[in-house]
N, C-alpha and C positions, 0 to 999 in steps of 0.2 A: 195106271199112271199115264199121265200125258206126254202126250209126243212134240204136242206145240215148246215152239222157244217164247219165249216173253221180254220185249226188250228192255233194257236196264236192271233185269236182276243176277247177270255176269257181275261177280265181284261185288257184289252189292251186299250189306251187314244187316243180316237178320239175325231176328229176336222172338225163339216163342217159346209159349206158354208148356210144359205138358213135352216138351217135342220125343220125348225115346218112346212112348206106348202108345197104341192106340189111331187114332187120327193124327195127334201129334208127329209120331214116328212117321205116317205116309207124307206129310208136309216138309219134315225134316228132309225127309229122299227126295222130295219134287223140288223144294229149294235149291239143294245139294246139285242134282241133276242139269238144274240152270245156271252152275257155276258162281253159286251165291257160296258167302260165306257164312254159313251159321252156326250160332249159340243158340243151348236149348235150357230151360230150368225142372227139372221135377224131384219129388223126396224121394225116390226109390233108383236103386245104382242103376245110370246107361251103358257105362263103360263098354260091356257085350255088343249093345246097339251101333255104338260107335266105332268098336272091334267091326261088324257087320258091313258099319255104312262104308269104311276105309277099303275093306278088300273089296265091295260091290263097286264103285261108284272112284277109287282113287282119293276121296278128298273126305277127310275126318272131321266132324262137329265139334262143334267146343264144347259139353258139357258141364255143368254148373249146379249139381247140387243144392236146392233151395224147399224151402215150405213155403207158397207164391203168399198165405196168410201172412208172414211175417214181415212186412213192408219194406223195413229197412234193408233185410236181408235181397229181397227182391229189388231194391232199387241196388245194391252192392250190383245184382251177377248182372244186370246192364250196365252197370261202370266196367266191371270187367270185362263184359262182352267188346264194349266199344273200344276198350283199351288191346284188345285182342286186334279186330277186328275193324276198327275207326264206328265213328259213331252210329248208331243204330239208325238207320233209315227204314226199316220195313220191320214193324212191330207185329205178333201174330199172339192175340191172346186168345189160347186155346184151352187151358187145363179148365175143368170144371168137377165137379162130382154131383152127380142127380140122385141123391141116395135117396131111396123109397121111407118113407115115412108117413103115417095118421095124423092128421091134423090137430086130432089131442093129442100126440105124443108128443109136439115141438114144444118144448120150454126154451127161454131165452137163449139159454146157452147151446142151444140147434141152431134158433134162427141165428145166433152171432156168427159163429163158426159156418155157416149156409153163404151167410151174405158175404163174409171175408174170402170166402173160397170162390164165390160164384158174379163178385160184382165188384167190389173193394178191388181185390189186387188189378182188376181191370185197368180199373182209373187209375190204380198210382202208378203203374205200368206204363200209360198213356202219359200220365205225367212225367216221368221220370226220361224218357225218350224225348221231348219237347225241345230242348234246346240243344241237340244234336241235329235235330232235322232241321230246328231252325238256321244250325250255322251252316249245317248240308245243302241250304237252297230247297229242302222241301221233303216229304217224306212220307211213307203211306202205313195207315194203320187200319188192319184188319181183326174186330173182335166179332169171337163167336157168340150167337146169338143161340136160339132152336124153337124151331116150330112149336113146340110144347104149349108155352102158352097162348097162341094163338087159336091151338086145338081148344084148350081149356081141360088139358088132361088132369087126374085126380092122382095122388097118393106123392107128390111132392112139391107143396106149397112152397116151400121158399123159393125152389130152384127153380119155378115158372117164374115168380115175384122177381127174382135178380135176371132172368132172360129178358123179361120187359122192361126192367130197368137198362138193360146192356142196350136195348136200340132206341131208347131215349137218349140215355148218355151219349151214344154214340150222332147222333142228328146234334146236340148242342155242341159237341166238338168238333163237329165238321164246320159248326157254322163259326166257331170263335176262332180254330186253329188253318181255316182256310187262305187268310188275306198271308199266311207265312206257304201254301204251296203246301198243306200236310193235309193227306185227306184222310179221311175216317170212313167208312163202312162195315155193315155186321155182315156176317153170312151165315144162315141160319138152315145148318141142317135138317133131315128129317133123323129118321129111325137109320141107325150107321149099327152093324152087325159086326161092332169090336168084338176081341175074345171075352171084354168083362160084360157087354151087352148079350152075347149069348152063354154065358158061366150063369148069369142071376138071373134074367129077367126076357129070354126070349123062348120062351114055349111054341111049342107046336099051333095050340091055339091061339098065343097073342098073337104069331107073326103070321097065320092065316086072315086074323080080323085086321091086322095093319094093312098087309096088300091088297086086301077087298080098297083100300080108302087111297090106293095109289093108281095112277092113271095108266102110268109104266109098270107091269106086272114081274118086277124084278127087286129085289131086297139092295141096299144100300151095301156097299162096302166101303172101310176109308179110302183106296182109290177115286171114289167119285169125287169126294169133296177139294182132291188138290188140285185141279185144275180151274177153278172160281178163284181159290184161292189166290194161284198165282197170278190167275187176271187182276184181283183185285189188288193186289199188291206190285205191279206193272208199269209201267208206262202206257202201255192199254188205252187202259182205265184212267188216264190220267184228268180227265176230266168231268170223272164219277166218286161224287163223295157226298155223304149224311145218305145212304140209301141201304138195304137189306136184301141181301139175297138171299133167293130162297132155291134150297137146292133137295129135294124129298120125294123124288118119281113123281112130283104132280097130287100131292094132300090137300097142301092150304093154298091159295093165292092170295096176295099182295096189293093187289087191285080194285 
């Protein structure tokens, strides 16, 4: 976790994706930590998380209850956040799921349920927050992106397909929702060593062959990723938007 402060996110209302598990949760504590007020959405109970964050940290998260596919439902727990909270200025779309799959396994009904989890709720997310920032004077939106397709990795076609759609979307929205002061940038992890990326999918030998390909000879934890974050969601950064960060010991570059 970082030490730095960042100024403007005291009391400032954030909004993310995923926030009790995973990445999500270490973003929740870094926000929290900076004396931001946040709401978080995901479909499994944080309550615990939240029991956690109150006795660590003094200050409880709003929790929110949602399936982020259900659009309506997801624009609800940002009405409620704002209404908690004043309107949302610092949007952090984070929840995703990279569920491994065969390329002839996906039938429609993969790729829909792929794209609504991994790209859809993105956008309505970002819209949904829009005329808050803009009554706010301005506001900063940060969607996660991931290295993955840039690798050109195999056995999850959609959820590369919707990564590269996330830092498109993401460059069009900086450029139409700029002249309002709302900036937009992705941050595109690498390989992050959650408990469900080491439960499924981190073997002895995959994460030998990943560190061979990283420059920093150290595994990712979600620690690392919240300090990009909070930059980018900042006064910082205030005059960095449509761009991708890439945060993965040094894999791919951007350049």
């Amino acid at each position: 976790m970082t030490d730095a402060i960042f100024p403007g996110l005291k009391d400032a209302s954030v909004f993310i994706t995923g926030g009790g598990s995973g990445i999500g949760a270490a973003l929740t504590e870094g926000f929290l930590r900076q004396g931001a007020k946040v709401a978080f959405v995901q479909r499994s109970d944080a309550s615990a998380f939240c029991d956690e964050m109150e006795e660590k940290i003094g200050s409880r998260p709003l929790f929110i209850p949602c399936d982020i596919t259900d659009t309506d439902a997801l624009t609800a727990a940002i009405d409620a956040a704002a209404k908690a909270h004043g309107p949302v200025t610092r949007l952090v779309n984070n929840a995703a799921n990279d569920k491994r799959i065969k390329v002839e396994e996906i039938d429609s009904d993969f790729w829909d349920w792929s794209m609504a989890i991994n790209l859809k709720a993105y956008f309505f997310a970002c819209q949904a927050v829009i005329a808050g920032m803009r009554a706010a004077g301005g506001g900063a939106i940060v969607n996660f992106s991931s290295i993955s397709y840039m690798m050109g990795n195999e056995g999850y076609a959609t959820y590369t397909t919707a990564n590269a759609g996330i830092t498109g979307m993401t460059r069009s929205l900086a450029r139409e929702l700029g002249p309002d002061k709302i900036r937009v940038n992705a941050l595109m992890p690498g390989w992050v060593l959650t408990e469900k990326q080491l439960d499924q999918w981190a073997t002895p030998e995959a994460l030998k062959t990943h560190l061979k390909k990283q420059c920093l000879k150290e595994h990712l934890s979600e620690a690392d990723i919240v300090g990009g974050t909070l930059f980018l969601a900042s006064d910082t950064a205030r005059m960095m938007t449509g761009q991708a960060l890439v945060i993965d010991g040094g894999v791919v570059t951007t350049g």
